[in-house]
N, C-alpha and C positions, 0 to 999 in steps of 0.2 A: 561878521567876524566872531562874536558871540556862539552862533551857535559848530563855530569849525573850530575855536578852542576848546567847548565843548566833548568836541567828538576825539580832538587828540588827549584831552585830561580822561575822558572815559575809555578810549581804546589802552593807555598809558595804564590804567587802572584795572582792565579788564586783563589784559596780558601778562598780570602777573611780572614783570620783571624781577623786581625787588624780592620776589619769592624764589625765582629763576637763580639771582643773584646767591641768594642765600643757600640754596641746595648743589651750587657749584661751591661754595665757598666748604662747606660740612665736607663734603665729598672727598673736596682737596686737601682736607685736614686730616680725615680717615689715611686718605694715600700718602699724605706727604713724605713719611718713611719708610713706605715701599718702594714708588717710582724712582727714577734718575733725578739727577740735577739740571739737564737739560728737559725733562719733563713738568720739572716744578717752574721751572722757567718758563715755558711754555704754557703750563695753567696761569702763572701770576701776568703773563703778558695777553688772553685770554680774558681772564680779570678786571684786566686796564679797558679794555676793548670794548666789551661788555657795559661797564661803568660810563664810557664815552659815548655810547648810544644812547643811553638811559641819561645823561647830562644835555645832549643835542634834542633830544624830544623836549626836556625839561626847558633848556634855552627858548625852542619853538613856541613852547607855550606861552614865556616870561616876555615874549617877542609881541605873541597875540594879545596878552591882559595890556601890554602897554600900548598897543597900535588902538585897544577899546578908549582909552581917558582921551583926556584932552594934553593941551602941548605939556603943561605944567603938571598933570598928575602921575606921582611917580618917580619923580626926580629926587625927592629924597631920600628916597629905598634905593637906589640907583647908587644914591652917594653914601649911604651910611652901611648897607648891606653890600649891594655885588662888586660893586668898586673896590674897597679896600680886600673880598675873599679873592677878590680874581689878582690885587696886587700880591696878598700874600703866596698864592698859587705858584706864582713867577721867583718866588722868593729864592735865592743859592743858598746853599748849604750854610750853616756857620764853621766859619774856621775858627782855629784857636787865636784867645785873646793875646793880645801882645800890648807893651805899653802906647803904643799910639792907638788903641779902641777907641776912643772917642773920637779920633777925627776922622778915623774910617768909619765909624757911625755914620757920623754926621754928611761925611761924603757921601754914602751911599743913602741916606735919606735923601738929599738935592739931586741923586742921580735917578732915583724913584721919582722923585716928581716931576724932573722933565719927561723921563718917559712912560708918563701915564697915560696922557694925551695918544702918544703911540698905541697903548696898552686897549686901550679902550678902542680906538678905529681898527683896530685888527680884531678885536672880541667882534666889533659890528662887524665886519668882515665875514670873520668864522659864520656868525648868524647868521647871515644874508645865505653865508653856501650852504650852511644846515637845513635852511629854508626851501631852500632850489633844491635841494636833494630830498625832501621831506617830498616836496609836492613829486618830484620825478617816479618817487620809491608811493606816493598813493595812484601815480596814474598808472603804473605798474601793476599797484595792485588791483585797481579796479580792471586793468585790461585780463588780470589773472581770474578774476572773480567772470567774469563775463566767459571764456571762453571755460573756468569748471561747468559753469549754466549751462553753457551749449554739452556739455562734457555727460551734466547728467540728464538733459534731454534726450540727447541719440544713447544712453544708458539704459535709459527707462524706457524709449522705442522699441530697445534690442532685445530688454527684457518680454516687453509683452508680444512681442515678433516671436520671441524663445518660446514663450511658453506655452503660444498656441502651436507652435509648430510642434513641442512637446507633447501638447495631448493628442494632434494627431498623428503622432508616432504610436505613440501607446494605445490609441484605438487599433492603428493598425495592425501591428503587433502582438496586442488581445484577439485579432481577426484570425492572423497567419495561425498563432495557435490554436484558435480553437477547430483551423483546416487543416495541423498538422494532426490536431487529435483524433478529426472523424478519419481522417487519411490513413492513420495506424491502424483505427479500429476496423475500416473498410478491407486495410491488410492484412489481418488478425480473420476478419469471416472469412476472405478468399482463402488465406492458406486451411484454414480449417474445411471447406469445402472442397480443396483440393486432396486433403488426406481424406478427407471421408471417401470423395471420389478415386483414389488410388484402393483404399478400405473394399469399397463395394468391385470395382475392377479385380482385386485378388480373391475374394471369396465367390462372385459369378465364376472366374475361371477355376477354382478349385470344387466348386459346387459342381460345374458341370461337367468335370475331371468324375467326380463319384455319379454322377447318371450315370456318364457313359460306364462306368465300371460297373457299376449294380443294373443296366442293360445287358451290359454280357453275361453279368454275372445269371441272372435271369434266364437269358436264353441258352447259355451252358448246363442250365441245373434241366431247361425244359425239354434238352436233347438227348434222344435215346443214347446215342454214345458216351461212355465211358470215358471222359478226356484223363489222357495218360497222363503221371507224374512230370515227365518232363513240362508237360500244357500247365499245369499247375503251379510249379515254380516260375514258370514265364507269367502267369496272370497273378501270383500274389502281391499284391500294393502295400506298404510297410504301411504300419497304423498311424504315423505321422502323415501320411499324403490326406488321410480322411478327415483333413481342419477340424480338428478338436474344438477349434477355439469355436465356428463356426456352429458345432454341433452342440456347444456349451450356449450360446445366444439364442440356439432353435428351442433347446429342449427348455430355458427359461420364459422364453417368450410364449411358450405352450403351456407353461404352468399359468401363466398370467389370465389365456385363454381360456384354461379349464376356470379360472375364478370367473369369468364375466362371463361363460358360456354357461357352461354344462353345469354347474354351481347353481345357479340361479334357477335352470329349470329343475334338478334336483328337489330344490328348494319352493319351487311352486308345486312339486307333484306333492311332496311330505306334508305340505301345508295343506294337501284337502283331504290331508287322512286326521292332522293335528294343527290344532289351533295355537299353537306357541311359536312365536317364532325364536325366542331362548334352547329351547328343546329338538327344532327342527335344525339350528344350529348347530348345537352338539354333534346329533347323530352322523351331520355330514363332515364336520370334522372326524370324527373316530371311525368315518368310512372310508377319507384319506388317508388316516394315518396309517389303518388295517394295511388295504392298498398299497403301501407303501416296504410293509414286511413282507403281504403275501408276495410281492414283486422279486424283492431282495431276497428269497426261500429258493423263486423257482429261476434268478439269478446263478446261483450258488448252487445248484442242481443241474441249471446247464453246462454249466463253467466243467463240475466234475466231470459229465458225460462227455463233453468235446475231449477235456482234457486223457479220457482215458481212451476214448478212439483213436484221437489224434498221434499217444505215446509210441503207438505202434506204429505207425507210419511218418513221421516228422523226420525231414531231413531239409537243410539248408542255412542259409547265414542267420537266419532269426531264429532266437530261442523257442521252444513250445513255450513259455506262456504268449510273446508277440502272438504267436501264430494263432494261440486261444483266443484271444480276445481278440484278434483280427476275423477267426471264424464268425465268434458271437455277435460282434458287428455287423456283418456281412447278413447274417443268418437270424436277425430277432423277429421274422414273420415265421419262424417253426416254433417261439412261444407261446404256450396255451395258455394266454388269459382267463378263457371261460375260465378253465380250470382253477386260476385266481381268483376270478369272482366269486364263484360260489365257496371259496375257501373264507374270503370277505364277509359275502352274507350270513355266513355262518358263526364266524365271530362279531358279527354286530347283533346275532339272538341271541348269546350267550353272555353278552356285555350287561352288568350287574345296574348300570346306571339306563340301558334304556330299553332291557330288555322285557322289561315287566309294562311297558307301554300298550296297551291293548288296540288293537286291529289298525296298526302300522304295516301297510307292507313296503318293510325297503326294499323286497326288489325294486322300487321305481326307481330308486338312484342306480341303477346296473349301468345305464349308461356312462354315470359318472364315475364309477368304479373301473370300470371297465377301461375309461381313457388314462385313468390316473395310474390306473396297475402297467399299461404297454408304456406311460412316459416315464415312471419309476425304475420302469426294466431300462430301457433306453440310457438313462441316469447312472445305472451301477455300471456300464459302458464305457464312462469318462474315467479322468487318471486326475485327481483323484473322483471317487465316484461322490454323488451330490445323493444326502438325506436331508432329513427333518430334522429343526431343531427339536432341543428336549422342551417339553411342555406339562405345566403343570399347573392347575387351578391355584389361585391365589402367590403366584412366584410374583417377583417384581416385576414392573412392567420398564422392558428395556427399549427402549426408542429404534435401536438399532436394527431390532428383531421385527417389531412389532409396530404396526399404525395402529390407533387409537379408530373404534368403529362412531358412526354419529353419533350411538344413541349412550355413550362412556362419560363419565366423568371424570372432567380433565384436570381434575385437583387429585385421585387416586393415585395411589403409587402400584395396589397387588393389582393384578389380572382376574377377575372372575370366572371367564370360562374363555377357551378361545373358538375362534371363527376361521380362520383358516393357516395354516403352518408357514412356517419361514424355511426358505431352503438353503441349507449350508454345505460348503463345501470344502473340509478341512475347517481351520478356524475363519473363512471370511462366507459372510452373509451376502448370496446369489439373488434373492428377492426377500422381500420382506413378508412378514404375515400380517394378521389383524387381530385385535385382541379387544375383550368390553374392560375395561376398570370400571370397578365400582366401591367404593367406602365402606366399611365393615366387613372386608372376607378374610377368610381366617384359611392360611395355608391349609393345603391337604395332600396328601400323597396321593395322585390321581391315577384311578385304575386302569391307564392306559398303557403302564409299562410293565402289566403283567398281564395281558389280552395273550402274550402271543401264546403261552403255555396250555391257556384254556381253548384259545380259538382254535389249533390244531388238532384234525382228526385224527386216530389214528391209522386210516393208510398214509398219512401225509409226513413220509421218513424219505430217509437220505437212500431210498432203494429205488432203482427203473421202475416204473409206474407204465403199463400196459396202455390204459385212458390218453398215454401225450401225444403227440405228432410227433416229439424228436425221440422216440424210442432206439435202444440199440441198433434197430433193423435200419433208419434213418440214416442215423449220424455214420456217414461211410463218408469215403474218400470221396464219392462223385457229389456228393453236397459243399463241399469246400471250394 
């Protein structure tokens, strides 16, 4: 018994009522003058309610400490304390005094003490049912406490059931992803293999759209007969059929080749005449470069001769210049390189910077003058046509233009000398070139932008020149 009164004096204690009590009491003070009258009635009957459960626990208890003594302990408390509060509890109203008060006093004191004996078997009463409800409302609770138990078992099941099932979602899901990503990217190479292979499918049929046309063309120019004008209009091909674009990737991809070809043997012949390879650099730069005006001279000398053959006889929907530069096209094997070369080597004796070199023969670079001067010509052919960038010892070094060579330092900013040119075409760079940096050079206006004055002979003017294959006597009608 001891220790289950116990446990109602500390649950009684631990619950807070009496604090419970007080923050509905505050509460209903703050409202009292806001809510209705049938609300404050309803909090003070609330109130009551409250108070009576907080009394029946309190009873329960006073029930327990006395069921601990023995018959006799207690009984005083009994008669001096809860006896006469439980009489006064019961107590009616006082009315007004009137002159017989005393003997209704007195009445109603004899009428209190008969019915106290009542008063008190019905208190024990009440207890007994506070007691039966006390224990019904704990097996309640413990039946409530038992089935939250069970409540947060299958909780905590479903939790760890959730959570692995959660990470193997998200493994999975980390999975699919990383199949949707190679998936896209394996999408991504196919279609880009598909355009290239549509890419290479249009330029094979336009490439070999121009065989066949420079086949005939070939065999019309090797046939004694004269093919008449009307033959001519019928075989002329607008200069858009001749993939520009195509002829723009050949004639780069052959500058490439002169670097890793014809470059390097160049450069081994010069090297067993001259032990530098700074020097043997130079000179094959500024044998390109040359190559590159003599080209663009004897460009600009064919262009005039077509152009003033052609005047006289040009008739159809395409302007004379189309028809010019569709001849020039058609017709760059009646270019005399030779003629370029030796124009080349001529201005590479006269070059202030390497011409005092003693027993150098650059003819051995012929070869590589020679390929660079027919891809130069080839070059002024394009719309727009493709040169050199400008170059100059010690200018800055632009990333854009220029690769940095092994033997550079890659902390420099000028350029010391270059190694091979950048090809441009309008304002966008077509390939790039190579340049040394090196630390301490000091800009110079570099004598290559005034070669072309000195390097030209004088027969070498804007007049028919007897030495060419496309002489007057050539450039006829039956050459178109």
């Amino acid at each position: 018994m001891s220790t289950h009164m116990a446990d109602a004096l500390k649950a009684l204690v631990t619950q807070s009522y009496f604090n419970v009590l007080q923050d509905r009491l505050e509460r209903w003070q703050r409202e009292y003058h806001v809510i209705s009258c049938d609300e404050n009635m309803n909090r003070c009957c609330e109130m009551m309610e409250f108070t009576a459960k907080i009394q029946g626990q309190l009873f329960a208890i006073l029930n327990s400490v006395a069921a601990e003594g023995k018959h006799t302990d207690g009984v005083s408390t009994l008669k001096t304390r809860l006896l006469p509060w439980l009489g006064t509890c019961f107590t009616p109203l006082r009315l007004p005094v009137h002159k017989d008060a005393g003997f209704n006093s007195f009445q109603d004191l004899s009428e209190k003490e008969r019915k106290r004996p009542d008063l008190s078997s019905s208190n024990m009463s009440d207890m007994k049912w506070m007691e039966s409800q006390l224990c019904s409302t704990r097996l309640q609770l413990d039946s409530v406490k038992a089935e939250l138990d069970n409540a947060h078992r299958d909780l905590n099941k479903t939790k760890s059931k959730t959570s692995t099932t959660l990470w193997d979602t998200k493994d999975e899901i980390l999975q699919l992803k990383e199949d949707l990503r190679a998936a896209h990217l394996q999408n991504e190479l196919y279609k880009k293999k598909l355009d290239s292979y549509h890419d290479y499918e249009r330029q094979v049929s336009k490439l070999s759209d121009e065989v066949s046309y420079l086949s005939s063309q070939r065999l019309a120019r090797s046939s004694s007969v004269r093919p008449s004008s009307s033959l001519f209009r019928s075989e002329t091909i607008p200069r858009l059929q001749l993939t520009s674009s195509s002829r723009l990737m050949r004639v780069v991809s052959r500058f490439s080749d002169l670097y890793n070809v014809e470059r390097n043997e160049a450069q081994l012949q010069l090297l067993g005449y001259l032990n530098d390879v700074e020097m043997v650099q130079r000179i094959i730069f500024i044998a390109v470069v040359e190559s590159f005006k003599a080209a663009k001279l004897a460009h600009r000398l064919f262009r005039l001769r077509a152009r003033k053959i052609l005047s006289s006889c040009h008739f159809g929907p395409e302007s004379l210049e189309d028809t010019v530069v569709d001849y020039i096209i058609r017709n760059q094997d009646l270019y005399d390189v030779q003629d370029s070369v030796e124009e080349v080597l001529g201005a590479i004796n006269l070059n202030p910077r390497i011409a005092a070199i003693p027993n150098v023969n650059f003819a051995v670079a012929s070869p590589l003058i020679r390929e660079t001067c027919k891809l130069a010509f080839t070059m002024q052919t394009l719309d727009p046509p493709i040169g050199l960038a400008f170059a100059s010892d010690g200018e800055l070094y632009i990333s854009n233009k220029y690769r940095r060579s092994p033997d550079s330092d890659l902390s420099a900013q000028l350029v010391s000398y270059h190694v091979w040119p950048a090809l441009m075409q309008g304002g966008t760079v077509r390939a790039k070139g190579e340049a040394v940096t090196k630390k301490g050079v000091v800009w110079t206006r570099s004598p290559i932008s005034y070669l072309r004055s000195r390097s030209l002979s004088p027969p070498r003017n804007l007049t028919f020149n007897g030495r060419r294959s496309f002489s007057p006597d050539t450039l006829t009608t039956s050459c178109l």
